[in-house]
VEXDREN-2710 file (C-alpha; in Angstrom, 1 decimal):
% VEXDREN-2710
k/r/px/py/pz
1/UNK/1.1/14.3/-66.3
2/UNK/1.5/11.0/-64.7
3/UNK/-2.3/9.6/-64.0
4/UNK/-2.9/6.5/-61.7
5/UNK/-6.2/5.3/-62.4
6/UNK/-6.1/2.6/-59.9
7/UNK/-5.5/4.0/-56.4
8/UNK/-7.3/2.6/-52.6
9/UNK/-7.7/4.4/-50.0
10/UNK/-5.8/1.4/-47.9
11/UNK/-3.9/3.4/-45.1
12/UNK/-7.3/5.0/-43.9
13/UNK/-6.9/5.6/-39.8
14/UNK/-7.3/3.1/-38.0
15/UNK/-10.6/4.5/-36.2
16/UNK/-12.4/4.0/-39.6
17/UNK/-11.8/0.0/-39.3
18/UNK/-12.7/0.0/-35.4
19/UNK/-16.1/1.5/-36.7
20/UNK/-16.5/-1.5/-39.0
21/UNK/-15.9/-3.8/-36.6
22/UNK/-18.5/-2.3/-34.5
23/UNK/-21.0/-2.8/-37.5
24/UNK/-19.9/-5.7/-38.1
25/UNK/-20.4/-7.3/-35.1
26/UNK/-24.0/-5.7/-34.6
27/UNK/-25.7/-6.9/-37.7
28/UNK/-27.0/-10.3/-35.4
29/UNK/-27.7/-7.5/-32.6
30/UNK/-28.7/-4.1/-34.3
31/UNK/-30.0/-1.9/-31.2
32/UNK/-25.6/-2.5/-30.9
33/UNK/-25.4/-0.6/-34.1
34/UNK/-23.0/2.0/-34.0
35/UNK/-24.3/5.4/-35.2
36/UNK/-22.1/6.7/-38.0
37/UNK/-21.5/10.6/-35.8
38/UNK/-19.7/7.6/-33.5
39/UNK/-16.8/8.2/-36.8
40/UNK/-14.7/11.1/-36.0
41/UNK/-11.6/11.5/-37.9
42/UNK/-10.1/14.9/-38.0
43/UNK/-8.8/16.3/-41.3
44/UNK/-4.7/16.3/-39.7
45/UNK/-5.3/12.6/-39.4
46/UNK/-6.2/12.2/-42.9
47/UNK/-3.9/14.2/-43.9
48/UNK/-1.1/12.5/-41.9
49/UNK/-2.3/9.1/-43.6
50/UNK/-1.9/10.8/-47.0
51/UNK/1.4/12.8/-46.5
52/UNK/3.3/9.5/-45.0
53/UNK/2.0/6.9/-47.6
54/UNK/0.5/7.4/-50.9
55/UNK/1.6/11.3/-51.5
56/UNK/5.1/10.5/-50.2
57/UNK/5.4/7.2/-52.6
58/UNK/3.7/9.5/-55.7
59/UNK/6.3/12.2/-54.9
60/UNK/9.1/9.4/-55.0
61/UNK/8.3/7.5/-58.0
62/UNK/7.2/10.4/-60.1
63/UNK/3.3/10.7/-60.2
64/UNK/1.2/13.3/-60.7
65/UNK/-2.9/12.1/-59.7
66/UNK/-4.4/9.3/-58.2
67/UNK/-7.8/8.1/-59.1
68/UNK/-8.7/7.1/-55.5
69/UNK/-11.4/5.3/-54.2
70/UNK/-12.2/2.9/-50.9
71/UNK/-10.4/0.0/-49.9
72/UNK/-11.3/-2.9/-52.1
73/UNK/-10.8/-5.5/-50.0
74/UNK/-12.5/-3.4/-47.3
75/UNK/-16.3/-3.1/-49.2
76/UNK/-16.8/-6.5/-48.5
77/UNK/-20.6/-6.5/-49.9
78/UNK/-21.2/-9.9/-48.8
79/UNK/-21.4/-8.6/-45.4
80/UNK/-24.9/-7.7/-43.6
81/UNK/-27.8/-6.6/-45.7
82/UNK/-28.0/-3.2/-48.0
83/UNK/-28.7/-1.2/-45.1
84/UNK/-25.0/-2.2/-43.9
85/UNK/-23.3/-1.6/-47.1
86/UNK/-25.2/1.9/-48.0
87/UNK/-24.1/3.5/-44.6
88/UNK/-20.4/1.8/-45.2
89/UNK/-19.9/2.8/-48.5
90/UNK/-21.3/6.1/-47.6
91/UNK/-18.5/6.7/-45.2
92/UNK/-15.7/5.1/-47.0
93/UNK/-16.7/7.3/-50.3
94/UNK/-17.2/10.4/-48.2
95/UNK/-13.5/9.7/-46.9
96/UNK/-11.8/9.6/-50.3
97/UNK/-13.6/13.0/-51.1
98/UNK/-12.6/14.6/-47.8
99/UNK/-8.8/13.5/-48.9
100/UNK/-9.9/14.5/-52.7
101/UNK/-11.0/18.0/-51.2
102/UNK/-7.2/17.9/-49.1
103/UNK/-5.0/17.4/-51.7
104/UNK/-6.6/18.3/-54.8
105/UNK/-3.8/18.3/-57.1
106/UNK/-3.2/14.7/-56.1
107/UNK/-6.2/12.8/-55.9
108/UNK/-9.6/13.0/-57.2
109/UNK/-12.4/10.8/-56.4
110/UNK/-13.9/7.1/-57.5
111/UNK/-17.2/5.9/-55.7
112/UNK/-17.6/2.3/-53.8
113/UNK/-21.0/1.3/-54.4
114/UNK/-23.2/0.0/-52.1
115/UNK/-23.8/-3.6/-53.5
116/UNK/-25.5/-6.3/-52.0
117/UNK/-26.0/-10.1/-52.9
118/UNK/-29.5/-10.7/-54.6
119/UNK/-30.5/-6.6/-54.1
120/UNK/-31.3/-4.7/-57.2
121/UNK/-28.5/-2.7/-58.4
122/UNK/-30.3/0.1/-59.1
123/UNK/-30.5/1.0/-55.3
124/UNK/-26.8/1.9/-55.6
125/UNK/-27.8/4.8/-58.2
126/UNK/-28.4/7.4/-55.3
127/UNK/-24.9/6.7/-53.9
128/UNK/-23.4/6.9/-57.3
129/UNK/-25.6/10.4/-58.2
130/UNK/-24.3/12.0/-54.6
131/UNK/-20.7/11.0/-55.8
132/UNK/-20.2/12.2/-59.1
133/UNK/-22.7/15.2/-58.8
134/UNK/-21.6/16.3/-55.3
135/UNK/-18.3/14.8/-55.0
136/UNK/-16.7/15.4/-58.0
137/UNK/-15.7/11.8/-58.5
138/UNK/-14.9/10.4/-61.8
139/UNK/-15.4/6.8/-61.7
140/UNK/-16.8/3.9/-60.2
141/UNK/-15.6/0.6/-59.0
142/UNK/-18.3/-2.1/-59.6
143/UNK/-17.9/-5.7/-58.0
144/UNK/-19.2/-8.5/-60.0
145/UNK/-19.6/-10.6/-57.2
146/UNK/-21.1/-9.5/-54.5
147/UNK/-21.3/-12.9/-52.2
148/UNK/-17.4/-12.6/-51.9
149/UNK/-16.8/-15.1/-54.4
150/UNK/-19.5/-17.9/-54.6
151/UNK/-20.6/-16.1/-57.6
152/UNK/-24.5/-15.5/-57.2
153/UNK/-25.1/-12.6/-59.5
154/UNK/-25.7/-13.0/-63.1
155/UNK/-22.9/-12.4/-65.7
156/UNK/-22.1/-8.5/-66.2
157/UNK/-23.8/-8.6/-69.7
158/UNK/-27.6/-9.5/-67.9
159/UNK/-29.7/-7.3/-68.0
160/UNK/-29.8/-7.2/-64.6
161/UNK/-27.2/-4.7/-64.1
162/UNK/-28.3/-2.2/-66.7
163/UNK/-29.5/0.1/-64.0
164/UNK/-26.1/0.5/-63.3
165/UNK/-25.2/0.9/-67.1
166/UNK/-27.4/3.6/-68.1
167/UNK/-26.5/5.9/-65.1
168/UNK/-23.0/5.4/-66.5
169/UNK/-23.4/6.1/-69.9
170/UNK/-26.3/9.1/-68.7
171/UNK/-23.2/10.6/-66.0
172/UNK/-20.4/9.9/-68.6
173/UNK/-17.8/7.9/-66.1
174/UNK/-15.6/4.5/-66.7
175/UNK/-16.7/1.0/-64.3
176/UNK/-13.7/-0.3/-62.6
177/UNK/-14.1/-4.3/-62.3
178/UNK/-13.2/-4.8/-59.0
179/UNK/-14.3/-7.5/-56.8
180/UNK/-13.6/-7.4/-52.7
181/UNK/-12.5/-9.6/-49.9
182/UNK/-13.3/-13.1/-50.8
183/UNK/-15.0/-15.1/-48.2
184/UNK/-14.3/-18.3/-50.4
185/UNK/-11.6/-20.8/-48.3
186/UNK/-10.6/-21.7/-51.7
187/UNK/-10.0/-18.2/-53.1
188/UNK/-7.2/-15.9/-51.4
189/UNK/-8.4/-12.6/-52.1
190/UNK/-5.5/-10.9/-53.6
191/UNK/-4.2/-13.7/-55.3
192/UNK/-6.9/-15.5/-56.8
193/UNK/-10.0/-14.2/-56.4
194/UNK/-9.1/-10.6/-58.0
195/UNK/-7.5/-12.3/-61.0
196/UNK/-10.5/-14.8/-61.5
197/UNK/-12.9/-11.8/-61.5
198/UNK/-10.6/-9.8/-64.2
199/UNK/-10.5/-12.9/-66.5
200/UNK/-13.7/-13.9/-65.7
201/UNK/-15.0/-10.5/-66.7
202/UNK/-13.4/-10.9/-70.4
203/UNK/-15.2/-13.8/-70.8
204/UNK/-18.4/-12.7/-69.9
205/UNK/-18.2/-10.0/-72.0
206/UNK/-16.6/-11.8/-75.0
207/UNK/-19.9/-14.2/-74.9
208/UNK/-22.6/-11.2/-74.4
209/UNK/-23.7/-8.1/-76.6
210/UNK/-23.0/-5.4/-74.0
211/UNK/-22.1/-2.8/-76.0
212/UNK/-24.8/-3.3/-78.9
213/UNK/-26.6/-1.6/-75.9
214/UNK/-24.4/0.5/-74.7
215/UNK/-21.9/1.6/-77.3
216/UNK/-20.3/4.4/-75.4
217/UNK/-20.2/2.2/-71.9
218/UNK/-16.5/1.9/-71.0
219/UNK/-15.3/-0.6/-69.0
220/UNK/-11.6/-0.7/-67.0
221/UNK/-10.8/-4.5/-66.1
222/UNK/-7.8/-4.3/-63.6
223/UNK/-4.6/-5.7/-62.6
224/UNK/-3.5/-6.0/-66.3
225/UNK/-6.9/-7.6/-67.2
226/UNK/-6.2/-10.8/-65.1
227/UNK/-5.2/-13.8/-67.6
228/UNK/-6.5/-12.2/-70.5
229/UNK/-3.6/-10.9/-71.6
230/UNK/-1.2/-14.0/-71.1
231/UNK/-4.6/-15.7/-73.1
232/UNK/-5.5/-13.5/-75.5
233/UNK/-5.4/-16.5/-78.7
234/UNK/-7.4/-18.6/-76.2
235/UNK/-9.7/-16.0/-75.8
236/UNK/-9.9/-14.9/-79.7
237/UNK/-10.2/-18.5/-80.5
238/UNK/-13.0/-19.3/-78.4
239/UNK/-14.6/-16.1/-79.8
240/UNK/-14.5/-17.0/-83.1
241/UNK/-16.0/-20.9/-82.0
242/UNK/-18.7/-19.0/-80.6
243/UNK/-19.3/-16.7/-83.7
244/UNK/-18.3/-13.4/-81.7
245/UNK/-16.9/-10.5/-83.9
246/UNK/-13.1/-10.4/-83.8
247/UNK/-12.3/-8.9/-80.4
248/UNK/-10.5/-5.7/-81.8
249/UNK/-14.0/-4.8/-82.9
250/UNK/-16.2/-6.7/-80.0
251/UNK/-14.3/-5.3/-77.1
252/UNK/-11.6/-3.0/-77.8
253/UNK/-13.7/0.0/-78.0
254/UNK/-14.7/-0.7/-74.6
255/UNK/-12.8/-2.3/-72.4
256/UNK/-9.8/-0.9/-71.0
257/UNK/-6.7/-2.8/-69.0
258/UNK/-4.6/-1.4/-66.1
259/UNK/-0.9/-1.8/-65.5
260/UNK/-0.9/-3.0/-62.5
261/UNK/1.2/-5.8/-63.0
262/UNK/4.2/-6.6/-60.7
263/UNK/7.5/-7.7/-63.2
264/UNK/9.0/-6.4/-66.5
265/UNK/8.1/-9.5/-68.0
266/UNK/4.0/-8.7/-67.5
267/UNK/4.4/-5.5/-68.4
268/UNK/6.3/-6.1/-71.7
269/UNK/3.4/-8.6/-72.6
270/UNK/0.6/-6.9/-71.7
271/UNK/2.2/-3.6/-74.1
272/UNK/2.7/-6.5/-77.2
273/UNK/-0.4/-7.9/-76.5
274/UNK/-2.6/-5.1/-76.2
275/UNK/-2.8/-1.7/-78.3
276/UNK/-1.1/1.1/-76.7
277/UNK/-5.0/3.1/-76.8
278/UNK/-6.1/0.4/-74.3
279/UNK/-3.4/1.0/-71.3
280/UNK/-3.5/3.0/-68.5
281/UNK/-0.9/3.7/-65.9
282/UNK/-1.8/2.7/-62.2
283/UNK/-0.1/1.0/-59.7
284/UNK/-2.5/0.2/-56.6
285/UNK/-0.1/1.9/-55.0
286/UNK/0.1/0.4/-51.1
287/UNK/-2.3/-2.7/-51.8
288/UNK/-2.0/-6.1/-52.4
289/UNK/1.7/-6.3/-52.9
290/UNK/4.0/-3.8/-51.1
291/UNK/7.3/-6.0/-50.7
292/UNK/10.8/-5.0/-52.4
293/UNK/11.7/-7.1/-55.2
294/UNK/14.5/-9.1/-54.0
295/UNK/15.6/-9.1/-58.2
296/UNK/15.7/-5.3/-58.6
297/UNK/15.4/-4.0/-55.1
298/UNK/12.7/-1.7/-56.0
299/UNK/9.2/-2.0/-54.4
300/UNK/6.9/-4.3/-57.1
301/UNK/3.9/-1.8/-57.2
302/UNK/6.5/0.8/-58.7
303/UNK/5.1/0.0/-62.1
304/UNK/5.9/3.6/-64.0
305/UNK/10.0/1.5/-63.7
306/UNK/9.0/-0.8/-66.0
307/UNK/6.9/1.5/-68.4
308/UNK/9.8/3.5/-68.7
309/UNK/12.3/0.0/-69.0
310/UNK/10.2/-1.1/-72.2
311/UNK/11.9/-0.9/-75.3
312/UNK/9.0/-1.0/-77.2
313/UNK/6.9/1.9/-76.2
314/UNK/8.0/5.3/-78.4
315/UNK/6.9/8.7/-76.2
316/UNK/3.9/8.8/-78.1
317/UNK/3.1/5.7/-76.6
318/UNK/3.9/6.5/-73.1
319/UNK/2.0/9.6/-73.2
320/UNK/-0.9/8.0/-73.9
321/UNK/-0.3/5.3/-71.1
322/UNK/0.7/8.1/-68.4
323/UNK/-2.2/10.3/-69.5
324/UNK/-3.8/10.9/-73.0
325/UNK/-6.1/7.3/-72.4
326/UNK/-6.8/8.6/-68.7
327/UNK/-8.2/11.8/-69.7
328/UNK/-10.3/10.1/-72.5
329/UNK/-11.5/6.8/-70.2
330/UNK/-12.5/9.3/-67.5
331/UNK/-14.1/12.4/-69.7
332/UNK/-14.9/13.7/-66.1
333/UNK/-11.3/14.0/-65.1
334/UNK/-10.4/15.8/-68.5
335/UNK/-13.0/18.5/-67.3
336/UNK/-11.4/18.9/-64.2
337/UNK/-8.0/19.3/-65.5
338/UNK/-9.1/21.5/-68.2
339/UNK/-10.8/23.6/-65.6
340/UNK/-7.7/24.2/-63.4
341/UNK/-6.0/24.9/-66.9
342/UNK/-4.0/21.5/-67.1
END
């Protein structure tokens, strides 16, 4: 099978953004608040935003399974107060299942949580109990900044978001690393605020003790684990200046990097600098970047092209990229497989 961890829920009717708005625009006047039965979208219009864009491109390209979960730029937890992002990221999450329950060969489920600047995290645990135990979902995307990037929250190794950690490691799923819209002037989202937050997650990690705690947490930092990669010696260097264990032993049973990374060129690097065990296919298909190439007139999000263009990779290799990691990052995906017999 050909598993793409890293999938968004970005071609959503149009109705669902009209509702946000509506929120949105009520939070300075909430007897405007719009009541969430205002939401109707019928299951032929999800399933004509599925069949047109994401299952037509998987069909296309040659994937199997997308692990699908809310718009990113779209959870926008700097927004309003928890009572905003609760009911918003109950609806979005509740979307991705009702597509999840549509097409289940194709897509199963990862939960938004309902984050909010300078609120305990552990009010997002009911959200992320209703999801996995209800939902069937398999993962979770956790923002590390909720305040759209002015960074307020404490590094991911403070023990302020254990909460969050122990449900993990207590419901056996993977954290995504996945910020939102920023509402920084200085940071465009897609091009600099994401990447910041994937290298800025490294770091964090490479200067804590996360997984003393947590030995069995597992941790997915996206879009090819920002600069990381390209800075791997600065990044073992400045371990070793601040007396961390060599990262093959500090991180590496942990943390996990994505493919979604535009050129041949990333890709290559990110397969020489990384081992093979720590890869896994996506593509955030229909997301940040949905242009052609103008070099190899194919679409840059098609990243299975250049796993299957590297000369390095042996089948073993791109097994383990396509699927074997997948089903061991996200145990709760294997059991669902499994249970249809795959």
């Amino acid at each position: 099978m050909i598993i793409d961890i890293h999938g968004h829920y970005t071609t959503a009717p149009d109705a669902l953004e009209a509702w946000r708005k509506q929120q949105v625009a009520a939070i300075a006047n909430p007897a405007l608040m719009p009541n969430r039965a205002a939401l109707r979208i019928s299951d032929d219009e999800l399933r004509e935003s599925i069949e047109t864009n994401q299952l037509a491109k998987m069909k296309e390209r040659g994937s199997d399974l997308t692990i699908f979960s809310p718009r990113a730029s779209f959870m926008a937890h700097h927004i309003g107060d928890f009572a905003v992002s609760s009911t918003w990221a109950s609806i979005c999450n509740e979307l991705c299942h009702r597509v999840a329950t549509l097409f289940p060969d194709h897509f199963i489920g990862a939960a938004m949580l309902p984050q909010s600047p300078g609120v305990d995290p552990k009010t997002c645990i009911p959200e992320m109990e209703k999801c996995v135990r209800e939902y069937g979902f398999v993962g979770i995307n956790l923002n590390p900044d909720p305040s759209g990037g002015h960074w307020t929250s404490p590094p991911l190794t403070d023990r302020h978001w254990y909460p969050i950690y122990e449900k993990m490691v207590e419901l056996d799923v993977p954290a995504m690393v996945h910020v939102s819209t920023s509402c920084n002037a200085c940071f465009h989202s897609t091009g600099a605020h994401y990447i910041n937050a994937d290298t800025t997650a490294v770091m964090q990690l490479i200067e804590g003790d996360l997984f003393k705690d947590f030995p069995t947490l597992k941790i997915i930092v996206p879009h090819g684990g920002g600069a990381a990669p390209y800075h791997w010696g600065r990044y073992r260097g400045l371990a070793q200046e601040l007396k961390r264990p060599l990262l093959k032993d500090h991180l590496l049973h942990n943390v996990y990097f994505d493919t979604c990374v535009y050129h041949q060129p990333g890709i290559d690097l990110l397969a020489r600098v990384m081992p093979v065990d720590n890869i896994l296919f996506a593509s955030e298909m229909i997301g940040a970047v949905r242009g052609i190439d103008p070099e190899t007139g194919h679409y840059f999000d098609d990243t299975k092209r250049y796993i299957e263009a590297n000369t390095q990779l042996s089948a073993e290799d791109r097994y383990k990229i396509y699927e074997g990691n997948a089903r061991r990052v996200f145990p709760r995906l294997d059991a669902a497989l499994k249970a249809k017999g795959q």
